[in-house]
C-alpha positions, 0 to 999 in steps of 0.5 A: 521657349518652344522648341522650333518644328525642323523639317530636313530638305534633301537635294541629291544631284549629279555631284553631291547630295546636300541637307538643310534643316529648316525651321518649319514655322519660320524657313530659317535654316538651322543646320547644312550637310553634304557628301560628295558622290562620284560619277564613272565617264568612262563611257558615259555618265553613270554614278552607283545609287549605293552611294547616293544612299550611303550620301544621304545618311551622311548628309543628314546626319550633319545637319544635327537634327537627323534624331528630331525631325519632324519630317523629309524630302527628297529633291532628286536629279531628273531622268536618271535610271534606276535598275533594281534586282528582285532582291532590291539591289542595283543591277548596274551603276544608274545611267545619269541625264547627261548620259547621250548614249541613248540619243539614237533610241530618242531619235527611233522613238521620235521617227516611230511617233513623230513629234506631233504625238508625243507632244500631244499625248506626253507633254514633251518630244523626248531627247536622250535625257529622258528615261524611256530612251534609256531603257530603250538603251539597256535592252539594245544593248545590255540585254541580260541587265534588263532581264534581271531588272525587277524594278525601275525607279528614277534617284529620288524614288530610289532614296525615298524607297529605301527609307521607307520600303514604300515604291512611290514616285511623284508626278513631277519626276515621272513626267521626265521618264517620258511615258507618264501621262496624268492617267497613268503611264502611256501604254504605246510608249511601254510597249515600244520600248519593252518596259513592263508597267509592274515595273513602276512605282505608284504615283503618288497624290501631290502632298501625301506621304510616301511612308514613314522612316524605317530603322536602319536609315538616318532617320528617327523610326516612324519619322514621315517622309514626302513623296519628294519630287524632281530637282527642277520642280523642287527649286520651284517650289523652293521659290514659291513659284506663281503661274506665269513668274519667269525663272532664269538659271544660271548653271553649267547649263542654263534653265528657263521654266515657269509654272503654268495652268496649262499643259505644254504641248511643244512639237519642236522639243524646245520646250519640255512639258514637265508636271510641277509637284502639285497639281499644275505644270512646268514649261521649262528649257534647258541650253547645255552652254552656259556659265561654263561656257562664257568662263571658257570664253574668258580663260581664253582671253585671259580675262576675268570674267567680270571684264566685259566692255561694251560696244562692238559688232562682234557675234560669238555664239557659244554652242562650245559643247553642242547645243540642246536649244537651239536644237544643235547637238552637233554644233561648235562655238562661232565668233562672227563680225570681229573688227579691227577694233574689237576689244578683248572685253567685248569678245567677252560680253559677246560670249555673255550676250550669245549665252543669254540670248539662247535663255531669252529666247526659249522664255518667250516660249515657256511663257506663251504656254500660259499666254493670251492665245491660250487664254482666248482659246480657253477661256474657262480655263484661263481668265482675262486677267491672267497673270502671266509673265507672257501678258506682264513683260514688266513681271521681274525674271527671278534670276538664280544659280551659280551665275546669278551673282555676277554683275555681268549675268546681271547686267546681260539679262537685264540688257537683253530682256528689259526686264527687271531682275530679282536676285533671291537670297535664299541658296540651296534651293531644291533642298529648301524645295523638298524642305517645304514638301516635308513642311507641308506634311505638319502644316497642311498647306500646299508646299509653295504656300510654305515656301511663300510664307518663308520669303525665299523668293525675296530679295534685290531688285534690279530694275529694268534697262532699255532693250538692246533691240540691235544686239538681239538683231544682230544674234537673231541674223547670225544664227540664220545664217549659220543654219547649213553650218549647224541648223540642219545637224538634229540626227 
């Protein structure tokens, strides 16, 4: 019997770093690792890239194909900032993307732009998360480390450096940074935020190698290794995403992202408009509230929180930690039309209706990046038949994350979309992500058509339910009206 071609995915995030070896004929997953990584919030998110690498050899290695692999990549966590010495060494612990310090440097380069121009000349309005404002940070405020800095990487590029000695990055990830464009990095925005262009890697064309393995690292010498790619574009190229299939994830955070033909140009900043891994785009969304929200909600009523009951007028919006979308950084959880007669389990399915109306409501705008009036005014680049979710509202929303397994997320999404819902099988899907990108580079195809030809995406499917317009409603009258509480406070 011929012995299986294995690829390893890597997924190195806020937390841990995970590997899978995978079968590259087939998808079947053959071996799992992980390593767990710690995070310093002493004053704000920060964790060693050190670490990650000391991670990563460890979860390689548990797979038990770390010396056969045929090939690697690497999914890492989006906007991070990487600060390396001339000698190659970290100048100081990596600022994470949850790290909010640098939201006054977002804010200053928002006002010196406005937000018109940088949705036009990079895709996205940036928010604290993005890297450019982080850097914009550490000159403010740490000077000397941005002097000393010699390179500046984002976590994937870092790990895909060290094992191969090659400084590459890859679109998708650096459309987060919020200078890159499809021509290069913006000149204007490195300049207002002092960072030398000979600081930045190259990038490199979607589905090419970075180098190959170099001794000393996990990996067998010589092995090749992919560009890799942020973690958001990673899971969707773990799901084999088409233009126009609606994603919904259900995390701590929540996401909601499509790939699309076009570019996004959302002036608002609801919608990010990241660059996908190949050669297309990444409207995507992100609310802070969500899973961890609603089980707050439930450890306060002493519920589980599968206990939801119907009915009720009650309204709880769960901005419990602020709120990136809507844009309420400063906002606080609200509960609005409680009755004599509310029950303690629809309190619970209101925490649950006022997460996912925040998801819903930023899909239609990831969506429409791709929808009709796009395509009208662009037909050549957008045919009649588009097959977008924004012109098939009976297209299934592919539901993922941690949340997706619950019956109450399930049943919510449904209710308030009249959608159905596909639950796809597969787990781990940013290692499955990068897992195909190293695919990719034995078989030569694009690596969603690996994807694809894996069946990740396959899986349940919950059909539709009428919409619940009245529960829609009442959400859509509360947050108007609770505009002077919160809607005024984006500072």
């Amino acid at each position: 019997m011929a012995h299986p071609q294995v690829v390893i995915g890597v997924d190195s995030s806020t937390q841990s770093t995970k590997a899978l070896a995978v079968d590259a004929d087939t998808g079947a997953v053959l071996g799992e690792g992980r390593a767990a990584h710690r995070v310093d919030s002493r004053h704000g998110q920060e964790s060693g890239p050190e670490q990650w690498w000391d991670a990563l050899g460890e979860a390689v290695a548990a797979t038990g194909w770390a010396d056969r692999a045929r090939a690697l990549a690497i999914g890492g966590q989006q906007h991070g900032l990487v600060t390396l010495d001339a000698a190659g060494r970290p100048v100081r612990p990596a600022l994470l993307w949850n790290d909010v310090r640098s939201a006054p440097q977002a804010a200053d380069l928002v006002r010196e732009f406005g937000a018109d121009w940088w949705a036009a000349e990079i895709g996205s309005v940036p928010g604290a998360s993005f890297t450019a404002a982080k850097w914009a940070w550490l000159r403010a405020n740490e000077p000397a480390h941005a002097d000393r800095t010699a390179a500046v990487r984002l976590p994937h590029d870092y790990l895909t450096e060290r094992l191969t000695g090659t400084a590459v990055t890859d679109r998708g990830d650096a459309s987060g940074t919020g200078w890159w464009t499809p021509d290069g990095p913006h000149p204007a925005v490195l300049a207002a935020i002092g960072l030398d262009p000979a600081l930045l890697p190259a990038t490199a064309p979607a589905g090419s190698a970075a180098g190959t393995a170099r001794p000393g690292g996990p990996l067998r010498p010589g092995t090749p290794v992919a560009t890799g790619t942020g973690d958001n574009m990673a899971a969707a190229l773990g799901l084999g995403l088409t233009a126009g299939t609606p994603v919904l994830s259900l995390g701590t955070s929540g996401t909601v992202y499509t790939v699309a033909r076009r570019r996004p140009a959302d002036p608002t900043g609801t919608v990010a408009g990241f660059a996908d891994a190949l050669d297309g785009w990444l409207p995507l969304a992100c609310t802070l509230n969500c899973t961890l929200a609603v089980d707050k909600v439930a450890a306060l009523l002493g519920l589980d929180r599968q206990a939801v009951e119907p009915g009720g007028s009650a309204v709880l919006l769960p901005y419990l930690d602020g709120e990136r979308t809507p844009a309420r950084p400063h906002a606080s959880g609200l509960l609005h039309g409680l009755r004599h007669d509310t029950t303690p389990g629809q309190l619970l399915q209101a925490a649950y209706d006022g997460a996912a109306h925040s998801l819903l409501a930023a899909l239609d705008d990831v969506l429409a990046v791709d929808g009709p009036t796009d395509a009208a005014a662009d037909p050549a680049h957008h045919t009649a038949t588009a097959d977008t979710a924004a012109a098939d509202p009976e297209r299934p929303i592919l539901l993922i994350g941690g949340g997706a397994r619950g019956r109450a997320w399930q049943d919510t999404v449904r209710r308030l979309s009249g959608r159905p819902v596909r639950l796809p099988a597969a787990r781990e899907l940013v290692a499955l992500g990068a897992a195909a990108q190293a695919a990719a580079l034995l078989t030569g195809e694009p690596a969603d058509a690996v994807a694809r030809r894996w069946g990740t995406a396959d899986g349940p499917l919950l059909p539709a339910v009428p919409r619940d317009d009245a529960a829609l409603e009442r959400i859509a009258a509360t947050i108007s009206q609770t505009v002077g509480l919160h809607g005024a406070d984006r500072r």
